[in-house]
N, C-alpha and C positions, 0 to 999 in steps of 0.2 A: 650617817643618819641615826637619830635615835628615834627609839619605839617606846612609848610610854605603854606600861602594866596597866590594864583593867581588873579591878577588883569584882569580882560577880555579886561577894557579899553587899557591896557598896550600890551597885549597880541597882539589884534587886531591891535593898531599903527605900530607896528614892522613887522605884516604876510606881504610879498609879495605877492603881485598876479597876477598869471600866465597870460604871455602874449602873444598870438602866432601871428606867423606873416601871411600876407596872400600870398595863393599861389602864384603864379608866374605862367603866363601862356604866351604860348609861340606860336608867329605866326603855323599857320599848314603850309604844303608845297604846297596843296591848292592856300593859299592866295597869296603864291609868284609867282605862276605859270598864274597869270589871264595874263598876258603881253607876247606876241610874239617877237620872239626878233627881227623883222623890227619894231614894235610898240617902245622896246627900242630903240635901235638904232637913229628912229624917235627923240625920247624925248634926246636923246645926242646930236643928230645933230642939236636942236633947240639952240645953242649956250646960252642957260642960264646956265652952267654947269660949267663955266671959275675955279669957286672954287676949283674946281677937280683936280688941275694942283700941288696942292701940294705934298709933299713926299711920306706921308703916304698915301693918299686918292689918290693920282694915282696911287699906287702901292697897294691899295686895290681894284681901281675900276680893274687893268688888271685881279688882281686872280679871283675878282667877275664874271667881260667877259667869262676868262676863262671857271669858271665852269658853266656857263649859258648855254654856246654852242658858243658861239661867234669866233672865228677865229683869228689870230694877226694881218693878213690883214686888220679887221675891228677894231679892236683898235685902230691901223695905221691912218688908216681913222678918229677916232672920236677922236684924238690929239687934234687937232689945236681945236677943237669946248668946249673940255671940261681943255685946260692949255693955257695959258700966254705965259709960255717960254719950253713946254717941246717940242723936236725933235722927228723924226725916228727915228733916234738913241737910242736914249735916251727910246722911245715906245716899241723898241724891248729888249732892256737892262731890261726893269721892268717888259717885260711878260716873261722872263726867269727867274729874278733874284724872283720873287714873287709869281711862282706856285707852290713854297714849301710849303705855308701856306694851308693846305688842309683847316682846318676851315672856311677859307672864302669861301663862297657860294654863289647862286644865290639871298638868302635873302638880304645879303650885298650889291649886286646892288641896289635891289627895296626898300634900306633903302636912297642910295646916291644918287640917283634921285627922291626920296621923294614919293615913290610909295605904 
């Protein structure tokens, strides 16, 4: 019989070693709820929000409204403070057209107001 030699130096260059990742931890509901939604509202109406006015991110902020409590009246309202160029029209087109996305949530406002 022969017996082949293991090298440990060889052995050991080649072992992988296990890597794991670290958790991922996730706002509580808590943390989203510290803000009143006049306290929002407030923070929209402050006209720094112009950014908002885009496709996706106005029609993420209506579902966010949405599911906060907020109203389309008050969406309505916070238009002109947080877009460029979007309408009424157009304000009530995206809070129809966008509270399909049940996902989005009240976190997703207090992400787009930097809260």
């Amino acid at each position: 019989m022969f017996r082949y030699a293991v090298d440990p130096v060889k052995v050991l260059q080649y072992y992988r070693e296990k890597t794991e990742l670290p958790e991922i931890t996730y706002e509580s509901d808590a943390d989203t709820n510290s803000l009143s939604l006049n306290e929002i509202k407030s923070i929209l109406l402050s006209g720094q929000y112009k950014h908002l006015g885009t496709h996706d991110s106005y029609g993420r902020l209506a579902r966010a409204m949405k599911a906060a409590g907020f109203t389309e009246a008050d969406f309505i309202q916070v238009t002109p403070f947080v877009s460029k160029s979007k309408t009424t029209k157009q304000a009530k087109d995206y809070w129809k057209k966008w509270s399909k996305y049940n996902k989005i949530g009240r976190g997703t406002l207090m992400y787009l107001i930097g809260q």
